[in-house]
C-alpha positions as CSV (number, residue, x, y, z in Angstrom):
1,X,-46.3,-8.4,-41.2
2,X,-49.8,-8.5,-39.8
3,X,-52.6,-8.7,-42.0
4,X,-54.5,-5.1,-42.5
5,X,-58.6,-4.1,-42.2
6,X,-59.7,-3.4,-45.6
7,X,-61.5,0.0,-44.7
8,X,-63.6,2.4,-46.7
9,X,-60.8,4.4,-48.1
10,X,-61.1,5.7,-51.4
11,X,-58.0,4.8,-53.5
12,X,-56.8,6.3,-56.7
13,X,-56.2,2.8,-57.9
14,X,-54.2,3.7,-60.6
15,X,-51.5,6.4,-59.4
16,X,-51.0,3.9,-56.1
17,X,-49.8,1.5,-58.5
18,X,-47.3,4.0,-60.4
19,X,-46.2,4.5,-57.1
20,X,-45.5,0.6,-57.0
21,X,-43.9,0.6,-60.0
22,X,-47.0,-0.3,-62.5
23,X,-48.5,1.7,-65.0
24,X,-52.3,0.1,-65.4
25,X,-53.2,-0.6,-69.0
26,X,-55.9,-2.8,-69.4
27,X,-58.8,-4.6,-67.3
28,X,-58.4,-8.4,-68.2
29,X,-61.3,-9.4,-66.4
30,X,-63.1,-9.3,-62.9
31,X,-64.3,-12.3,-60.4
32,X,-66.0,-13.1,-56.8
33,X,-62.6,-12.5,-55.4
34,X,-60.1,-10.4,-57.2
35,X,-59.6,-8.1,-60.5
36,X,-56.8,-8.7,-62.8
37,X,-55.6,-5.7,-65.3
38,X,-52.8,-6.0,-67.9
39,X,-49.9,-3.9,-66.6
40,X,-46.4,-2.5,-67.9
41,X,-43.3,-2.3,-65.4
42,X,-41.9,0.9,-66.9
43,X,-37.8,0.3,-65.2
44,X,-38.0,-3.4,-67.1
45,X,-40.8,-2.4,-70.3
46,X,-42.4,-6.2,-69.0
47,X,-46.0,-7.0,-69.4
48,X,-47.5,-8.4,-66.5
49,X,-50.9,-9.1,-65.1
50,X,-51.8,-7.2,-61.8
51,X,-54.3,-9.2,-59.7
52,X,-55.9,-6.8,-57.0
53,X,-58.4,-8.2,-54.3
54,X,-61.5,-6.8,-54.3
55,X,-62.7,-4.6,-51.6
56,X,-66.5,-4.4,-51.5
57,X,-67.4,-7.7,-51.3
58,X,-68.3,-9.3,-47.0
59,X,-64.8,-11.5,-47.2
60,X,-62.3,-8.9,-48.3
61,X,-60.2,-8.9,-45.2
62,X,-60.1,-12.8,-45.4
63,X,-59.6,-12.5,-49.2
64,X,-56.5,-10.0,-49.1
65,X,-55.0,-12.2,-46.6
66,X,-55.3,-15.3,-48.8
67,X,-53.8,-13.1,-51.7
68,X,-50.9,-12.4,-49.3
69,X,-50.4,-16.2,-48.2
70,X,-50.3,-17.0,-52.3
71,X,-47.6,-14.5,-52.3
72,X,-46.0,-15.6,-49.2
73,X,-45.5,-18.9,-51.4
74,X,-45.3,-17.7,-54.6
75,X,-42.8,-15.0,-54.6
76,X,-39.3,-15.6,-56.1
77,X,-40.8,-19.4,-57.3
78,X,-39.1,-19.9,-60.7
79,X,-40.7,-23.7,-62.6
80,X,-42.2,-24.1,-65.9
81,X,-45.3,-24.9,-64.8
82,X,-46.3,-23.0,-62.5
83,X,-47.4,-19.2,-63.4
84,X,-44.6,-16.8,-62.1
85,X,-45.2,-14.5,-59.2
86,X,-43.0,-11.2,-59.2
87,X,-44.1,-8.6,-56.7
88,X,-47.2,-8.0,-54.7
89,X,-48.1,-6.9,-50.9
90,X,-51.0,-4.6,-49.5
91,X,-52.3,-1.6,-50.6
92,X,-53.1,1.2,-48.0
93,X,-57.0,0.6,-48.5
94,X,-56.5,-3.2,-47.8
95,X,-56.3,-4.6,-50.3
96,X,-53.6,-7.3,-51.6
97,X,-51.9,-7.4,-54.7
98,X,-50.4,-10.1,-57.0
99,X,-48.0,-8.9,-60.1
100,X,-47.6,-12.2,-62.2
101,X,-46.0,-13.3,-65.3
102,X,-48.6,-12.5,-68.4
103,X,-49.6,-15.4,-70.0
104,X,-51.0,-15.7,-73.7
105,X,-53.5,-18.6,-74.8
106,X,-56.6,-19.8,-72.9
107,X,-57.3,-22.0,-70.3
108,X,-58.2,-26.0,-70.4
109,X,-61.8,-24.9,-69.5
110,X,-62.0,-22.8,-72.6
111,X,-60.4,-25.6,-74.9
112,X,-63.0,-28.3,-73.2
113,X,-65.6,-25.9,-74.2
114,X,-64.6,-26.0,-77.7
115,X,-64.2,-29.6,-78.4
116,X,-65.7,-31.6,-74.9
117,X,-62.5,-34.0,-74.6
118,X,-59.2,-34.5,-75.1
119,X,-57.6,-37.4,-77.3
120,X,-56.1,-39.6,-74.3
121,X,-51.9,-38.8,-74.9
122,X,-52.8,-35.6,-74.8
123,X,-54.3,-35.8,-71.9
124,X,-52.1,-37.4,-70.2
125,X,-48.9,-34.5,-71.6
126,X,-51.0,-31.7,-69.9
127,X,-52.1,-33.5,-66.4
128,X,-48.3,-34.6,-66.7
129,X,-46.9,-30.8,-66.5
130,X,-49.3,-30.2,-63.3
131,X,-48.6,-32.9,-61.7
132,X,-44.6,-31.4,-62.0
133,X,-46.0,-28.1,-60.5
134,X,-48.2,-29.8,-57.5
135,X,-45.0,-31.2,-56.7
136,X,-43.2,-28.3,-56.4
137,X,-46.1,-26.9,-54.1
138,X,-46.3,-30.0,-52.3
139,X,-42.2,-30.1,-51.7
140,X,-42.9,-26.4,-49.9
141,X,-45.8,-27.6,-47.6
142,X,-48.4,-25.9,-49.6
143,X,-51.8,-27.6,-51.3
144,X,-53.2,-25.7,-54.3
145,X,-56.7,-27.2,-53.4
146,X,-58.4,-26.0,-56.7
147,X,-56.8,-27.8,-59.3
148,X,-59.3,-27.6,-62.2
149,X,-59.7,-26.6,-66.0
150,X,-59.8,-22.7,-65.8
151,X,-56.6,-22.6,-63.4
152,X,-54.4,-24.8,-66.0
153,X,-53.7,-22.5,-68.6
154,X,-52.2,-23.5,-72.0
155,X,-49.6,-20.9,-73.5
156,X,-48.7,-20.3,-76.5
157,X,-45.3,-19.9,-77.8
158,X,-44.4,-22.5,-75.3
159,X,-41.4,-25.1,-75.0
160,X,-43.6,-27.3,-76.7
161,X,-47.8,-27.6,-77.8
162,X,-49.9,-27.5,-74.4
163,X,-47.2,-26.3,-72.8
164,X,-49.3,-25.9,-69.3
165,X,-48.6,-23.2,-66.7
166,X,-50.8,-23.8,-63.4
167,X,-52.5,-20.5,-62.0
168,X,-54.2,-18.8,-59.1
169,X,-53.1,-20.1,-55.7
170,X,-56.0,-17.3,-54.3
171,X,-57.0,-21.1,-51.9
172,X,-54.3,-22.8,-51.4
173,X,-53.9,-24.7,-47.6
174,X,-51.0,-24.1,-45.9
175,X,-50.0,-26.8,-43.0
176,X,-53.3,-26.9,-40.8
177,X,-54.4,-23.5,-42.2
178,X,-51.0,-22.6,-40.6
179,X,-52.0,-19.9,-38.3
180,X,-48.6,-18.4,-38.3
181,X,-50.2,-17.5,-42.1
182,X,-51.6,-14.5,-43.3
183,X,-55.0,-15.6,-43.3
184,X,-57.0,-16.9,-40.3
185,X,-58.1,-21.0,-40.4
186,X,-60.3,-22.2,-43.0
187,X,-62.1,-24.7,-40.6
188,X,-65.1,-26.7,-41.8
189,X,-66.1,-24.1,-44.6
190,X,-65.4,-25.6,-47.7
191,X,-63.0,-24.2,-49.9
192,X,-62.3,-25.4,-53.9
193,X,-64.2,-26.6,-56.8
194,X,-67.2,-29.0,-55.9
195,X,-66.5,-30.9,-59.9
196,X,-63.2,-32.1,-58.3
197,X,-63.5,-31.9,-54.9
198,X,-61.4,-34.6,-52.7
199,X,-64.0,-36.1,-50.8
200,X,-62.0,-35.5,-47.3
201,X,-62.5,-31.6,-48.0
202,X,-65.9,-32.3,-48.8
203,X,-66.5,-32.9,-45.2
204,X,-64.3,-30.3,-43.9
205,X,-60.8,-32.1,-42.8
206,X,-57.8,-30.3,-43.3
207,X,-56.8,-30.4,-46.5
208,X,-52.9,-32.4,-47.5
209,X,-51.3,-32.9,-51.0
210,X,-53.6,-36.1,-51.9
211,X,-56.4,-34.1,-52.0
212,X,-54.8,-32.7,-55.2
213,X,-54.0,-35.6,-56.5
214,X,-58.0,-36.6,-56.4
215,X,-58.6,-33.4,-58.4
216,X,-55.8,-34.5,-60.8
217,X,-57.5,-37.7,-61.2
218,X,-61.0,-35.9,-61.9
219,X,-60.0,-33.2,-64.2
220,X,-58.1,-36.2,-66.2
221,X,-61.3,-38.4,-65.8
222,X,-63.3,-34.8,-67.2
223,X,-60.8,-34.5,-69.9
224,X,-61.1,-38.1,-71.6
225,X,-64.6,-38.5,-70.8
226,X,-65.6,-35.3,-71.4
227,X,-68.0,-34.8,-68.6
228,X,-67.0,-34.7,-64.4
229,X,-66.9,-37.9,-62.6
230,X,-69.3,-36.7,-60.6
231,X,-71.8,-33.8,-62.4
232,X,-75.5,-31.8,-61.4
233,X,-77.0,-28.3,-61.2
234,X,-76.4,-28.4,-57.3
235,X,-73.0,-27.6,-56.1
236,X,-74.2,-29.4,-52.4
237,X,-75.5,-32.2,-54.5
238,X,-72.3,-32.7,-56.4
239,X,-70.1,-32.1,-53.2
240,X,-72.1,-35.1,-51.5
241,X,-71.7,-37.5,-54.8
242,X,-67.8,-37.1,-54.2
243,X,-68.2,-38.6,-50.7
244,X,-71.3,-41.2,-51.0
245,X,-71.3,-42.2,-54.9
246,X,-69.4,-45.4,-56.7
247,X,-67.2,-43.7,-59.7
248,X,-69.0,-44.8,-63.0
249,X,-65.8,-46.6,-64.4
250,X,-63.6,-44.3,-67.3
251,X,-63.5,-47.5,-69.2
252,X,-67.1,-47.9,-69.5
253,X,-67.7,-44.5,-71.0
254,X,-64.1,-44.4,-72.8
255,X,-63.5,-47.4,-75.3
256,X,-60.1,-48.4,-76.2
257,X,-58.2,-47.0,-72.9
258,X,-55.0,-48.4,-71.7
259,X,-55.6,-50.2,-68.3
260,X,-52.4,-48.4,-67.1
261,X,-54.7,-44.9,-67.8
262,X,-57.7,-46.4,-66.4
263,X,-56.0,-47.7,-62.8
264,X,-54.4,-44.5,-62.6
265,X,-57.7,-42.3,-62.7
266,X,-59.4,-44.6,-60.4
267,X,-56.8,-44.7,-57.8
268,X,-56.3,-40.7,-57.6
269,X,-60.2,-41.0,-57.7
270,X,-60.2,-43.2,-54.0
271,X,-62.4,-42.0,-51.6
272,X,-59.7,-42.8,-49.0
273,X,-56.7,-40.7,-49.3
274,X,-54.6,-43.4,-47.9
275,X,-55.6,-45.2,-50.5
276,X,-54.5,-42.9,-53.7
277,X,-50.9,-43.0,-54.9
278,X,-48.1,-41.5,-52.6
279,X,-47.2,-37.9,-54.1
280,X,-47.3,-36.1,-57.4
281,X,-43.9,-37.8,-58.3
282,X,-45.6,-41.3,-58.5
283,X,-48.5,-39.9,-60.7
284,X,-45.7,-38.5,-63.0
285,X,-44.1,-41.9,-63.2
286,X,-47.3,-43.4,-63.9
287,X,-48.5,-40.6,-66.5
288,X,-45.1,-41.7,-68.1
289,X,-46.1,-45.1,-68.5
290,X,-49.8,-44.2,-69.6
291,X,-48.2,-42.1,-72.3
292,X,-46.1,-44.9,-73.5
293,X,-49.3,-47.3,-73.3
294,X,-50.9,-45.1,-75.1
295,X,-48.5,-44.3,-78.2
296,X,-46.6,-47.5,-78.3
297,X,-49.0,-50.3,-76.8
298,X,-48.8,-52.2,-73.3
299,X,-46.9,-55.5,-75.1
300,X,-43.3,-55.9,-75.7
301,X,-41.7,-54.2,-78.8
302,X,-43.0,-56.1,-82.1
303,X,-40.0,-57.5,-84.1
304,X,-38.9,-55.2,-86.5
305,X,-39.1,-55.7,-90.3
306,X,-36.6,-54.6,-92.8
307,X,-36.8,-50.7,-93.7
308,X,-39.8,-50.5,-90.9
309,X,-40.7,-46.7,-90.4
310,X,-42.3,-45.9,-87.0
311,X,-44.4,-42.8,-86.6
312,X,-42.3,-39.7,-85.6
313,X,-43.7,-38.6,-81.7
314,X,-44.9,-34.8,-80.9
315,X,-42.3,-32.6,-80.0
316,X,-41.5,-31.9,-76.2
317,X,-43.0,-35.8,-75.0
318,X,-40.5,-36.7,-73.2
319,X,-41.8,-40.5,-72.8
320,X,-42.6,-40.5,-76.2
321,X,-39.3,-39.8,-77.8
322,X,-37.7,-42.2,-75.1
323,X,-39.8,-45.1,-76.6
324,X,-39.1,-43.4,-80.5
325,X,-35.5,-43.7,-79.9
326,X,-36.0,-47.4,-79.2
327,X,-37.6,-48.3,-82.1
328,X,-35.8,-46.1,-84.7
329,X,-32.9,-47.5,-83.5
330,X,-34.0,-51.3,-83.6
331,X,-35.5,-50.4,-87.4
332,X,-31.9,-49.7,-88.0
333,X,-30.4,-52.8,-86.5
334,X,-33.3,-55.1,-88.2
335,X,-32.4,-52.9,-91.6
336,X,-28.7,-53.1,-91.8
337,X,-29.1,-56.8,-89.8
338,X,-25.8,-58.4,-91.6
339,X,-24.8,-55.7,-93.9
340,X,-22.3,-52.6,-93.2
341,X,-23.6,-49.7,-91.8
342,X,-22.9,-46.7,-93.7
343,X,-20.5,-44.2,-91.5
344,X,-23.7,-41.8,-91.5
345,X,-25.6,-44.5,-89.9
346,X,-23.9,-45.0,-87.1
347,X,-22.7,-41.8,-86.6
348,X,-26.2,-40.8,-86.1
349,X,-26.8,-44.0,-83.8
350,X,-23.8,-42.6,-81.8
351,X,-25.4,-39.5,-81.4
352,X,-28.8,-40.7,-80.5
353,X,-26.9,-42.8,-77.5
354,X,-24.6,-39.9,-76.2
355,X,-28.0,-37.5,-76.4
356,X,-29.7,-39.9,-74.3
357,X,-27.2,-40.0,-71.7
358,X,-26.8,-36.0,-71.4
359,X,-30.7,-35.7,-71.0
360,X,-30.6,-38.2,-68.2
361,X,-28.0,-36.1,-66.6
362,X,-29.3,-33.2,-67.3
363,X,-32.9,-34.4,-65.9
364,X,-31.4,-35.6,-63.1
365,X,-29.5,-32.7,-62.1
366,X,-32.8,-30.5,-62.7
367,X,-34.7,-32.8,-60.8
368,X,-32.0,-32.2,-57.8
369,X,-31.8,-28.3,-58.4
370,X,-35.3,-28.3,-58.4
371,X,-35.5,-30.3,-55.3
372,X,-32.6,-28.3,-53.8
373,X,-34.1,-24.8,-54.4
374,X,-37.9,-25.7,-52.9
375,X,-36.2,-27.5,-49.9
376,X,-34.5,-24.1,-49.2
377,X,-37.5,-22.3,-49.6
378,X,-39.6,-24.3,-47.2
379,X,-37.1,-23.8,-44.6
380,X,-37.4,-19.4,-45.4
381,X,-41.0,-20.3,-45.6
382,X,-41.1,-21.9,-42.1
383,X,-38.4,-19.5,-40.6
384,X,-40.9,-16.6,-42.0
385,X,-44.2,-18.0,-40.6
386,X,-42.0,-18.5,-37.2
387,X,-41.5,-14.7,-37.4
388,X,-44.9,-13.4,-38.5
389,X,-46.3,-15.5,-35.1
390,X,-43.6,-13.9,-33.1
391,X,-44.5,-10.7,-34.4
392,X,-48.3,-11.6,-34.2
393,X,-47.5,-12.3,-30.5
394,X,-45.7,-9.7,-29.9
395,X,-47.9,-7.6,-31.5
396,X,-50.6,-8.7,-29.0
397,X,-48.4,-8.9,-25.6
398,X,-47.1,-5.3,-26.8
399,X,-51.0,-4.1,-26.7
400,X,-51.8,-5.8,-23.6
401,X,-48.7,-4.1,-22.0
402,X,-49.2,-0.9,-23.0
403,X,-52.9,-1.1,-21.8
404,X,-51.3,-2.7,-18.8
405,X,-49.6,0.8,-18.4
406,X,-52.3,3.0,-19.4
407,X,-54.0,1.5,-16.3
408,X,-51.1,1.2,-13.7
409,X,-50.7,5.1,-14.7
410,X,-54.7,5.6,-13.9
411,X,-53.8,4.0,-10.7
412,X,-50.7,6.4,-9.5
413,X,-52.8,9.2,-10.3
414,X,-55.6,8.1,-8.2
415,X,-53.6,7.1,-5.3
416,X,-51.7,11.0,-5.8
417,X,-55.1,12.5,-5.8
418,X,-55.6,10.3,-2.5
419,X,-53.1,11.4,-1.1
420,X,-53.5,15.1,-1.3
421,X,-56.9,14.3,-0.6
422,X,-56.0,13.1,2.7
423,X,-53.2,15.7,3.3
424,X,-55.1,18.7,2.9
425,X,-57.5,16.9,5.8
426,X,-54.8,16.2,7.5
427,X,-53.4,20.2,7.4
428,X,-56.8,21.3,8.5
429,X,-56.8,18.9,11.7
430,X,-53.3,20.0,12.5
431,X,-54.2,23.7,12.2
432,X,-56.9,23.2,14.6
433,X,-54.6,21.7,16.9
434,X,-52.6,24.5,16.5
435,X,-55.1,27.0,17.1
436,X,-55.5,25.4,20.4
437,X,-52.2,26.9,21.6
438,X,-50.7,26.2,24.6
439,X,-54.2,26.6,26.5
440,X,-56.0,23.2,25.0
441,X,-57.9,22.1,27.7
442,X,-58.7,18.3,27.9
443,X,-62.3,18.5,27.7
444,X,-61.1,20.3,24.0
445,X,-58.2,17.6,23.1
446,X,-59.7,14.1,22.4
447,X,-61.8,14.9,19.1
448,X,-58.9,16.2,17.3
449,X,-56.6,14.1,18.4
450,X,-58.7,10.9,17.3
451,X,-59.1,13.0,14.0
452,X,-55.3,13.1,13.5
453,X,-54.6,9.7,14.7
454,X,-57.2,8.4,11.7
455,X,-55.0,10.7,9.5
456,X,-52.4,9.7,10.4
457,X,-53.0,5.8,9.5
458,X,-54.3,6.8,6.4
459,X,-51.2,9.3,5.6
460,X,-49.3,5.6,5.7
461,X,-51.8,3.7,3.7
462,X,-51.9,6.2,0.9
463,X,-48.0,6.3,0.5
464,X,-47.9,2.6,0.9
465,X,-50.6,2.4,-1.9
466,X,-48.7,5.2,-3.9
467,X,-45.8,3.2,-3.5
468,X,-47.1,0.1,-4.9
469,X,-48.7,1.9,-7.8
470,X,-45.7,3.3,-9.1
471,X,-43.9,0.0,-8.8
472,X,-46.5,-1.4,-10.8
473,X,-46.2,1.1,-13.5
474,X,-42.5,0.4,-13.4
475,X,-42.7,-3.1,-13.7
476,X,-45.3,-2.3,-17.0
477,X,-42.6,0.6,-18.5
478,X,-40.0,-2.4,-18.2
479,X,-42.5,-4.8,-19.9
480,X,-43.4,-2.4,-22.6
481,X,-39.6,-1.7,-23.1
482,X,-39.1,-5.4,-23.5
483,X,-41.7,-6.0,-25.9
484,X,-40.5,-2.8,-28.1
485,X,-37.0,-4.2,-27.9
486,X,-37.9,-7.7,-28.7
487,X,-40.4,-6.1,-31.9
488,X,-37.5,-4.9,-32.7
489,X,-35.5,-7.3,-33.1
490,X,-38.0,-9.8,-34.9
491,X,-38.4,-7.1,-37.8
492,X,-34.5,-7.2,-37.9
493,X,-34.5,-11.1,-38.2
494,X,-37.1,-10.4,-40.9
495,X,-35.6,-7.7,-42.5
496,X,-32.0,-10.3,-42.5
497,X,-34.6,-13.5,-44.1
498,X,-35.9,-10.9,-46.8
499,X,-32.3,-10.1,-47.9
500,X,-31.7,-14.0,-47.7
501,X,-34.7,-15.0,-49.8
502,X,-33.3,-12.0,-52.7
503,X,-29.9,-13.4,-52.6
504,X,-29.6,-16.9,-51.6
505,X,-33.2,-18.0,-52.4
506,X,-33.2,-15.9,-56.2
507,X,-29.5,-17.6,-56.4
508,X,-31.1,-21.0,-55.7
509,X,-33.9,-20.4,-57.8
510,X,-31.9,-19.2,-61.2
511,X,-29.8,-22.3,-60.6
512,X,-33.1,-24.0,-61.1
513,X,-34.4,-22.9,-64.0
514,X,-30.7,-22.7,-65.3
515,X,-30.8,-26.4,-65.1
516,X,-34.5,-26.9,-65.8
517,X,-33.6,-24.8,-69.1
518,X,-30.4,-27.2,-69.5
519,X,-32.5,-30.6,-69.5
520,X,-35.2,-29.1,-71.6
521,X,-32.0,-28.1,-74.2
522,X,-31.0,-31.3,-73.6
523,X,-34.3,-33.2,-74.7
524,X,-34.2,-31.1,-78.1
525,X,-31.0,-32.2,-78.7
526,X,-32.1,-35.4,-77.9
527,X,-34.8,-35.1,-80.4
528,X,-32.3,-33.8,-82.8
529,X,-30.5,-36.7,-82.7
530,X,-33.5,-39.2,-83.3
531,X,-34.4,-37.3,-86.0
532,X,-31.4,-37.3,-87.7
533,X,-31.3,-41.0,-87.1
534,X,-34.8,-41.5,-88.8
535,X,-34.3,-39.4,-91.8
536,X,-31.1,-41.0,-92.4
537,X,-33.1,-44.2,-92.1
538,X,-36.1,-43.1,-93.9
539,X,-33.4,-42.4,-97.0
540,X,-31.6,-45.6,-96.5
541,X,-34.5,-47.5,-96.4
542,X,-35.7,-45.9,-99.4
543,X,-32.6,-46.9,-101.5
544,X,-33.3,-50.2,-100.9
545,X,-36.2,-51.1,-101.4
């Protein structure tokens, strides 16, 4: 439960993590702070990708205890955007370890790289999914504080194209650094990405949810503009941009953007985090209205002329089906406007409606599930950091007890030594008292018997000092007896919160994704239905013109 000195131990990396449960296959790749190797659990046959703090670098001991906060957080989280984390602890070099779903397709770094922006809805889909995982983080008192390109990765063989999973919480802030964490208090150093660094962490305040919401806005600003909002070869330079420099205005570089997309960037973008919107749910509900803005236009619904065909929306866009089903289905009433239906027609219309109720149910429970399930784990969170400082505490009192005892033992022994000191004086006066016999004389008597009166006194003072001494040392075996009983009974509250988080907190979090996979069922089956309405359309349409 305490965080452990990463030492020079030599560590046959790969037989420590059989022992773990991991056979190591691959390296994927190596930075400032951690290695990451492809791995197969042998009892399940899954791939997964083993993150391992490095050791040889000046900050390993710092570093392994971030990796351990990130699991602290992490562990048991179930949500489809944010990358899964399934085991990890400490090694006995250490070192911390991560085990994490493996993820295939590249990060938003690498796409940007290939073609230097994004088309705006598409955009605003992937900053969308983030903003759902921030939330999540934010809802359990965490703050990812390095929201950038390379940590949103885009999988393939996702729920749907750029389906986004956000990665490495290696930085993430708990509340005030929470020293009841793993790792010790950030302070003024500067932790995150200087290309989308909120400006309050720029100057070294403690870091809360906004300041992910700024780095939401700047990686959306990067994406349509294809450069930072605030760019140079100096990381310091760029840092003090973010607190000092006006924004260059997205519309001035980007023509033809929705002012719903442009006030959005700008107001995650505010220098003053009071001033940015509320929480990650309000982006989302802006993102929704960008991406409607953006496919459909910011003016009412254009009357619809006979046989009119909209444009069918990419698959998984939530907003952009919503606004499809509209229009199909006013195409259909502006088609058929006086004539009979055919039964196909409206059955299809009937479907379209009862789809669109079960995804709002279904999106609604989710969103409750969802809520439910990180509102639990916040409270095992909190109840967990309350323990590790107990134990931290404990951990220190125990110490400073036990040294308390080392010494009141150092102290009995020296007043025992004393003592015998003193009585084998003491013998030697008597004996020559003795040895006086009957015939002392008093010219013979007052010598020793001022020598024995001293003796005497100090007989007294040594068993009164004696005493004292072994009280003491009986007062620190009762202290270090407490302390071992109350260390005692913190690992058994933490050994009871472990078994809660695998039973309760896994239940909570399958119920989750059983409903997260319920709405997302639920949005096919919505689009299912709005496509069977269009084709039918499309057809009818076709027969007469």
């Amino acid at each position: 439960m305490t965080p452990m000195s990463v030492t020079p131990l030599r560590l046959n990396l790969p037989a420590e993590m059989m022992r773990l449960g991991y056979v190591l296959l691959t390296r994927l790749g190596e930075g400032a702070s951690a290695e990451v190797f492809e791995a197969r659990h042998p009892a399940s046959g899954r791939r997964v990708a083993l993150k391992i703090s490095r050791g040889d670098i000046q900050e390993a001991e710092a570093i392994a205890a971030r990796f351990r906060t990130a699991w602290n957080v992490g562990r048991g989280l179930r949500h489809p955007h944010l990358v899964t984390t399934l085991d990890g602890g400490a090694l006995p070099d250490g070192r911390a370890w991560m085990a994490m779903e493996r993820l295939v397709g590249r990060d938003l770094q690498a796409e940007l790289d290939a073609v230097t922006f994004l088309p705006p809805p598409r955009a605003v889909h992937i900053m969308r999914q983030v903003c759902e995982a921030l939330l999540v983080l934010h809802r359990r008192g965490a703050v990812h504080r390095d929201v950038k390109p390379e940590n949103i990765f885009l999988c393939q063989g996702g729920h749907h194209a750029d389906h986004v999973k956000l990665i490495d919480l290696g930085v993430l802030a708990v509340p005030t650094d929470d020293p009841n964490r793993f790792h010790e208090p950030t302070g003024e150093f500067i932790m995150g990405t200087p290309l989308y660094l909120a400006p309050e962490l720029a100057r070294g305040e403690r870091p809360g949810p906004r300041a992910d919401l700024y780095a939401v806005g700047a990686v959306l600003y990067h994406l349509v503009a294809g450069r930072p909002p605030f760019d140079g070869e100096d990381p310091t330079e760029v840092v003090a941009r973010h607190v000092h420099e006006r924004l260059v205005p997205l519309d001035r570089l980007v023509e033809g953007l929705t002012p719903s997309l442009v006030d959005l960037v700008h107001a995650c973008l505010e220098k003053d985090p009071a001033a940015r919107p509320g929480d990650a749910a309000v982006v989302m509900a802006a993102l929704d209205s960008c991406s409607h803005d953006l496919t459909w236009g910011t003016g009412p619904m254009p009357a619809m002329r006979r046989s009119a065909i909209p444009v069918v929306p990419r698959p998984g866009i939530a907003a952009e089906w919503a606004r499809f089903a509209e229009v199909i289905e006013a195409a259909v009433a502006t088609s058929w406007q006086g004539l009979k239906r055919p039964v196909e027609i409206d059955a299809a219309m009937e479907w379209v409606g009862a789809a669109r109720e079960t995804l709002r149910q279904a999106a609604a429970d989710a969103a409750v599930r969802r809520e439910r399930a990180d509102l639990r784990a916040r409270q095992r969170i909190a109840a967990q950091s309350r323990l590790d400082g107990q134990f931290r505490q404990v951990q220190a009192a125990l110490k400073g007890a036990r040294d308390a005892l080392r010494a009141a033992t150092d102290e009995v022994e020296k007043a025992e030594a004393k003592r015998s000191e003193i009585d084998e004086t003491y013998r030697a006066a008597v004996d020559e008292l003795r040895a006086l016999g009957t015939q002392a004389e008093p010219r013979h008597f007052p010598p020793v018997a001022t020598s024995i009166r001293e003796l005497l006194a100090a007989r007294n003072e040594a068993d009164q000092q004696l005493a004292a001494a072994r009280d003491a040392e009986l007062r620190a075996v009762d202290e270090v007896a407490s302390l071992l009983a109350e260390h005692a009974e913190i690992e058994r509250a933490a050994t009871e919160l472990a078994l809660e988080e695998q039973d309760e907190g896994f239940r909570q979090e399958q119920l989750a994704q059983r409903a997260a996979d319920t709405a997302l069922a639920a949005q096919r089956a919505f689009e299912n239905a709005c496509l069977r309405l269009y084709m039918d359309h499309v057809e009818r349409a076709g027969r007469q013109r």
